[in-house]
C-alpha positions, 0 to 999 in steps of 0.5 A: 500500500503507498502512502500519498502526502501532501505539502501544507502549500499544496493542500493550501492551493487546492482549496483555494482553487475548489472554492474559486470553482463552487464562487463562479459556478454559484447561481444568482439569486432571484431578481424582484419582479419590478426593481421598485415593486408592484402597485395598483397600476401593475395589474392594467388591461384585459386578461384572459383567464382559465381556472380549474379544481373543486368546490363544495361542502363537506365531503361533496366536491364538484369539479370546476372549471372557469373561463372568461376575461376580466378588466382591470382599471390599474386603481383596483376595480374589475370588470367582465364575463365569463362561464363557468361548469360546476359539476356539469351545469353551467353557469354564466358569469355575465357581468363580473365586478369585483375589487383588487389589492396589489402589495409591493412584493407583487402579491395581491388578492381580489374579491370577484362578484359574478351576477349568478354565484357568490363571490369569489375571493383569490390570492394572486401572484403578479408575474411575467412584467404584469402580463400574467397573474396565477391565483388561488382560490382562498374560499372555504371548501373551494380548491381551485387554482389558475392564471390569467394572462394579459392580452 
């Protein structure tokens, strides 16, 4: 059996090497959505938006799915129409108002009202520059995500 060693200098050397490796192949933390964060204004124009998931009480889910466009003022009001298929039976959604908030760490929620069914409150992420929102419902016994894309 051979016995390889090492001089202090040599051992010294190496570790400065593997750590110049690990510094440069070090990934970059993530950039903030906006460089000065999001606001009313970051939320603007009209989306499309698609949701899908389950909503009842109890034990009793029905599979959802929701589509439509909404409008959005850039000072928290919302606007527009839709469908939605809960369960099988449809439902328009004609006539959509509702509310938003928007926070500076581009979060945000907003309290959507169609004219057939209670209203429905979300939580919402703003990404992509504005140009897409991905939401979740917050209601209880409701599990419904989606996004709503800027066009």
């Amino acid at each position: 059996m051979r016995k390889i060693t090492m001089s202090l200098f040599s051992c010294a050397g190496l570790l400065a090497m593997g750590m110049l490796v690990l510094q440069l192949g070090s990934p970059q933390p993530a950039k903030a959505q906006y460089a000065t964060g999001c606001s009313l204004s970051s939320i603007t124009g009209r989306y499309g938006f698609a949701l899908t998931g389950w909503v009842g009480a109890g034990t009793t889910q029905v599979p959802l799915a929701t589509s439509g466009n909404l409008t959005a003022d850039g000072a928290g009001k919302l606007t527009g129409n839709g469908i939605s298929v809960e369960g099988g039976t449809i439902y328009q959604l004609g006539g959509l108002t509702g509310t938003y908030t928007v926070n500076a760490d581009c979060t945000g929620t907003a309290a959507i009202i169609p004219k057939t069914l209670p209203t429905v409150n979300v939580n919402l992420v703003i990404v992509a520059a504005g140009k897409q929102l991905v939401i979740i419902d917050t209601d209880n016994g409701s599990t419904i995500t989606g996004t709503a894309t800027h066009f």
